[in-house]
KOLSEFI-312804 format. One record per residue: residue in one letter; x, y, z of N, C-alpha, C in turn. Coordinates in steps of 0.2 Angstrom, whole numbers, plus 5000, padded with zeros to 4 digits. Atoms other than C-alpha are relative to their C-alpha. Example, Ala and Ser with C-alpha at 12.3 -4.5 7.8 and 13.67 -1.06 7.14 Angstrom:
<sites>
A500449945000506249785039500450065000;S499649944999506849955036499650055003;
</sites>
This chain:
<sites>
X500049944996491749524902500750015003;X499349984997493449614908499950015007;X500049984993493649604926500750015000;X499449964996495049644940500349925003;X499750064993496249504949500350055006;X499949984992496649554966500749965003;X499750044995498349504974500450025006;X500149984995498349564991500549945004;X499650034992499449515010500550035004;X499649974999500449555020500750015000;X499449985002502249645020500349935000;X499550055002503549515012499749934999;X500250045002502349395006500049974993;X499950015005503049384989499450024995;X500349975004501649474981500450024992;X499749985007502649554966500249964996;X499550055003503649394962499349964998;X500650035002501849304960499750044994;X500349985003501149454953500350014991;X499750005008502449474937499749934998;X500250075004502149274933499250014999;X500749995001500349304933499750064993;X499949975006500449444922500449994994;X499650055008501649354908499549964999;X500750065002500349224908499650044995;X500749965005498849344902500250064996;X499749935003499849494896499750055003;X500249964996499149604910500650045003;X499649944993499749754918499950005005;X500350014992499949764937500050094999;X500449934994499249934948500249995005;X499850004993500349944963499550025006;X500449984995499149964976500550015009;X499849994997500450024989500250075002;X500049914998500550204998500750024999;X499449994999502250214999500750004992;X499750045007502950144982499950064993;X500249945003501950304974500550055000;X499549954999503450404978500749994997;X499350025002505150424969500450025004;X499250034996506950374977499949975005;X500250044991506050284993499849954994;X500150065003506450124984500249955005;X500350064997507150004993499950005009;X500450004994506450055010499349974997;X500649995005504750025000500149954996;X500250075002505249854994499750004991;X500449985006504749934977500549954995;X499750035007504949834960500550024998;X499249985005506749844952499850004993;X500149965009506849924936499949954995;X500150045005507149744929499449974999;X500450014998505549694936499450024995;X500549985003504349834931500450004990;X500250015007505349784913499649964997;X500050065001504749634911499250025000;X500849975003502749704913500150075003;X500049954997502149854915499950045006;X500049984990502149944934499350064999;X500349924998500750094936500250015010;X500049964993500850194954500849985002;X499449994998502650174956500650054996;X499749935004503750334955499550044997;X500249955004502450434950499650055005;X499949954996502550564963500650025004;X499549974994503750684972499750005006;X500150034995504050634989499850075003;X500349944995503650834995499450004999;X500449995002502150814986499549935005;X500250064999500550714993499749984994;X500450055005499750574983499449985005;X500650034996497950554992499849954998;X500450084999496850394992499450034992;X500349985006495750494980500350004992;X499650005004497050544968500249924997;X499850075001497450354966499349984998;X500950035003495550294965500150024992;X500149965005495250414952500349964994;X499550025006496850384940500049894999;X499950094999496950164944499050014996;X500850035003494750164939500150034992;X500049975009495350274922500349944995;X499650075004496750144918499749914999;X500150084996495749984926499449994991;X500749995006494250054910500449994996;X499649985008495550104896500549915002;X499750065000496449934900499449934999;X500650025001494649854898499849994991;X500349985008494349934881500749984995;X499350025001496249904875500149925001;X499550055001496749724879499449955005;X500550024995494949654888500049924999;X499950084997495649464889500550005003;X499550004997497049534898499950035009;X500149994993496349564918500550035002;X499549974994497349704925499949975008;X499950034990498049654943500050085003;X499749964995498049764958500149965007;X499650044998499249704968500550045006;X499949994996499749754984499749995008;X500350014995499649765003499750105003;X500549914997498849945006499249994999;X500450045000497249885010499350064998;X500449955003496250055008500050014992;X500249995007496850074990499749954997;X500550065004496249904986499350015001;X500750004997494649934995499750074995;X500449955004494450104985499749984994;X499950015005494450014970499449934999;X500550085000493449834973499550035006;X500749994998492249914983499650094998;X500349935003492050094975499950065005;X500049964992492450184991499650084998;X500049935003491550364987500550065006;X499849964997492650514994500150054999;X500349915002492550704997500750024995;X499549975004493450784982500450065003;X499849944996494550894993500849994997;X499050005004496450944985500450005007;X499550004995497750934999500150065002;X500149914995497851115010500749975002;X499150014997499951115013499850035006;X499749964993499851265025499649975006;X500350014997498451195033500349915004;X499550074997499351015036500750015003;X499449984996500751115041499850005004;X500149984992500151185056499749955003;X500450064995499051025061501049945002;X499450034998500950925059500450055006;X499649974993501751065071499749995007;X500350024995500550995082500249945005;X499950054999501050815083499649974998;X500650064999500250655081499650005004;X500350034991499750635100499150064998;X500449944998498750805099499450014993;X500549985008498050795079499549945002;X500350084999497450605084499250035008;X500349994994496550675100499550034997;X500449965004495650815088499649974998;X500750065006495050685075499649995006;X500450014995494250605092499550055002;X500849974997493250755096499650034994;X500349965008492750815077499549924997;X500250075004492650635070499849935002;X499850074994492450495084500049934994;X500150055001491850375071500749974994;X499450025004493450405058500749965006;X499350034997494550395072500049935003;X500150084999493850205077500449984996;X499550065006494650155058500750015000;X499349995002496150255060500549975005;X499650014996497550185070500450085003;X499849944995498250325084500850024998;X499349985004500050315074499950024993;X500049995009499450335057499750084999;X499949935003499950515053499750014996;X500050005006499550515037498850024999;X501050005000497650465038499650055004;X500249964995497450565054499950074996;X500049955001497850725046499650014992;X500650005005496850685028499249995004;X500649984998495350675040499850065002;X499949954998495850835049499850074995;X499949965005496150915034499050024995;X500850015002494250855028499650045005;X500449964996493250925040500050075002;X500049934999493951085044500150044992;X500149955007494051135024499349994999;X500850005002492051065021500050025006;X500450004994491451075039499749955000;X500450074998490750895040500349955000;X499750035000491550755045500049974995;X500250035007492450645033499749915002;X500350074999491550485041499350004996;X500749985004490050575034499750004993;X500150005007490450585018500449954997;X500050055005490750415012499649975002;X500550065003489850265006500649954994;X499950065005490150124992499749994997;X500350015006489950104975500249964995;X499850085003490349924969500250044993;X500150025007491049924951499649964996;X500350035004490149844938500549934999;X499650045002491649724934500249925004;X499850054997492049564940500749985002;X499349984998493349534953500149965002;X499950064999494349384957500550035008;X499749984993495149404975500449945005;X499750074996496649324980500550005005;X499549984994497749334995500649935003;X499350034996499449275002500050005005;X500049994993499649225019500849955002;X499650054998500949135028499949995009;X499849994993501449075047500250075002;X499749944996501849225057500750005002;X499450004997503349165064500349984994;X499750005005503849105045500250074998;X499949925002503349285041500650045002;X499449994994504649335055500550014996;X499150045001506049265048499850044989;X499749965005505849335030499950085001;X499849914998505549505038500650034999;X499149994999507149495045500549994996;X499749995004507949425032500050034995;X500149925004507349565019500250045003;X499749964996507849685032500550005000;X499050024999509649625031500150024994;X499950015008509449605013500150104997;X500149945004508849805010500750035003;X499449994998510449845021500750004996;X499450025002511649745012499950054994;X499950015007510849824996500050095002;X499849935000511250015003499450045003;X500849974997509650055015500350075003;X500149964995510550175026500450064995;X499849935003511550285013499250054995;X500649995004509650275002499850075006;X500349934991509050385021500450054999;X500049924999510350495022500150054993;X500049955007510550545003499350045000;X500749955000508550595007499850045005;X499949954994508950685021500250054999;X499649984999510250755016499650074993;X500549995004508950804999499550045002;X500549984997507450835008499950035007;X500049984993507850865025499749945006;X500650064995507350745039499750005005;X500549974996505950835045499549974994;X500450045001504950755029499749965001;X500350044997503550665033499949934998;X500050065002503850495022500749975003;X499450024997505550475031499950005008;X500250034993504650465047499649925001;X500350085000503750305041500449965000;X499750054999504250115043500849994996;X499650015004505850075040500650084999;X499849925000506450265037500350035006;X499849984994506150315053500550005004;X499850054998507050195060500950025000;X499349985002508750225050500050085003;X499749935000508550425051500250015008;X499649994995508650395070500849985002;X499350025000510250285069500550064998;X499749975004510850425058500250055005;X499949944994510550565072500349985005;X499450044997511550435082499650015007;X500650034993509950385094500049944999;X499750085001510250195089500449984996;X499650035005511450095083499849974996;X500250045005511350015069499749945001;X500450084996510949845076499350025003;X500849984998509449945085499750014996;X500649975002508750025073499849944996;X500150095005508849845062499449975004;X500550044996508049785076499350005001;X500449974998506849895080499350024992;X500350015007506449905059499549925000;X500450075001505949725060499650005005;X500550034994504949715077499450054996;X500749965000503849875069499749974992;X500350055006503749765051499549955002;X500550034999502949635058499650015005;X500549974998501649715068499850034994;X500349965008501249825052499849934997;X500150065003501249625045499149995004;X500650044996499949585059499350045000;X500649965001498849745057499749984993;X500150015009498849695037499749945002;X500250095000498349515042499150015004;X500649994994496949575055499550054993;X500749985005496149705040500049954994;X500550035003496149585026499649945002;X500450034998495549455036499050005001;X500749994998493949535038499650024992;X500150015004493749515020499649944997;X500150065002492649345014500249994994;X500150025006492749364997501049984997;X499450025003494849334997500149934999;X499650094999495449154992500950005002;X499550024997496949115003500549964998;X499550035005498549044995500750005007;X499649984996499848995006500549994998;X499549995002501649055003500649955000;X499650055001502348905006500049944997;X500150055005501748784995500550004995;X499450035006502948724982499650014994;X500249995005501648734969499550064998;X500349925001500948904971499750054993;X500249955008501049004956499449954996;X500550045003500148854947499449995002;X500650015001498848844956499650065001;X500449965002498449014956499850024993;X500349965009498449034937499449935000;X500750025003497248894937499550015003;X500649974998496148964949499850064995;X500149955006496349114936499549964994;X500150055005495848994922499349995002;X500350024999494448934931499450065000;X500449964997493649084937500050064992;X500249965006493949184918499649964996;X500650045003493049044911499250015003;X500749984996491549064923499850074998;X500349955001491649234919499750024990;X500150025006491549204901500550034996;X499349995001493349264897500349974994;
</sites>
């Protein structure tokens, strides 16, 4: 039977460098499971696989959207469960991976998240964004109390795909989900590390995305897009487009990029945490990758693989 491996954790836990070895192993394809990474030219903000990278195996959800455009959590479900079957029927001793830290698209996927088939409404997300965060977050609150428990009060993004759900059906969208497991078997595995170890490769990645041309990457899609864009208000982005507007110096916003990285780290550690079904691998092992290919090994066996 063809199942899913799962390599999940959070920001700068060497996910991708595990998940390509993992993948040469079985001859499997990864499935980016990250919101952001969906987007072309926001690379190395987005930590995304280098070109030599996705040569080596093949990448889906990367680059495969413009950044004016949305990519929703549905759109993803949908296309990832087509490729996850047609990758079942094609190469079924080769376990595609989905392999990231965006924890909803994983969970749409290993848990069959159902969700209201609604298309994205521009004009109507226009006007809810000339609102602000503070004021669209407080709406959800009175429309949807129970969506807004899940969402965080900074996350734009989720706020106004709720927003957008209720005033285009009329029912909240708390109301219209549920779960609908797949049939397939799932192997679930997670990277973790010390916090304060985390820390320090934050900041050293954060140094690293600099040296490798983070701040011209900004204003070339500023410059492109405008920077009123709402992916160039996200981590890391945001950050720079203020240095750029010459509200922090550089040093700040460097600073200000890693202190809001690891909090995103600690939010990512707090939701999969509250997952049983992950097996935990810690990044600092020296013998790492081997012992997840033989937990792999073990558990395709089991499954009759």
């Amino acid at each position: 039977m063809s199942g899913v491996i799962v390599i999940c954790g959070a920001t700068a836990t060497g996910k991708s460098q595990l998940a390509i070895a993992v993948a040469q192993r079985f001859g499997s394809v990864i499935l980016s499971a990250d919101s952001r990474q969906v987007y072309q030219e926001f690379d190395i903000g987005t930590a995304k696989p280098s070109l030599e990278q996705r040569q080596q195996v093949p990448h889906y959800f990367v680059d495969c959207c413009d950044p004016r455009q949305t990519f929703t959590m549905g759109q993803y479900q949908r296309q990832a469960q087509e490729l996850i079957t047609q990758q079942h029927q094609s190469a079924p001793a080769s376990p595609p991976l989905l392999v990231g830290g965006t924890g909803l698209y994983i969970k749409s996927i290993t848990r069959g998240l159902r969700m209201p088939q609604i298309a994205p409404q521009p004009q109507l997300r226009s006007q809810l964004q000339e609102l602000g965060q503070r004021q669209c977050y407080q709406l959800l609150q009175q429309v949807d109390k129970r969506a807004s428990q899940r969402i965080h009060p900074n996350d734009a993004s989720r706020s106004l795909r709720a927003l957008e759900v209720f005033y285009v059906s009329g029912r909240p969208l708390s109301e219209q989900q549920g779960e609908n497991p797949p049939g397939y078997p799932i192997l679930h595995l997670g990277l973790h590390a010390d916090p304060e170890y985390l820390g320090q490769r934050i900041e050293q990645r954060t140094q690293q995305m600099l040296a490798m041309g983070f701040v011209e990457e900004v204003k070339d899609l500023c410059d492109r897009y405008g920077d009123d864009l709402p992916l160039l208000q996200t981590l890391g982005y945001g950050e720079i487009r203020r240095y750029l507007r010459g509200e922090l110096s550089l040093d700040e916003a460097m600073a200000e990029t890693v202190l809001h990285t690891r909090q995103f780290a600690k939010r990512q550690r707090t939701w999969f945490r509250a997952y049983p079904e992950i097996e935990w691998f810690d990044v600092c092992d020296c013998q790492l990758t081997e012992r997840v290919l033989a937990r792999i090994d073990q558990w395709r066996e089991a499954i009759g693989e």
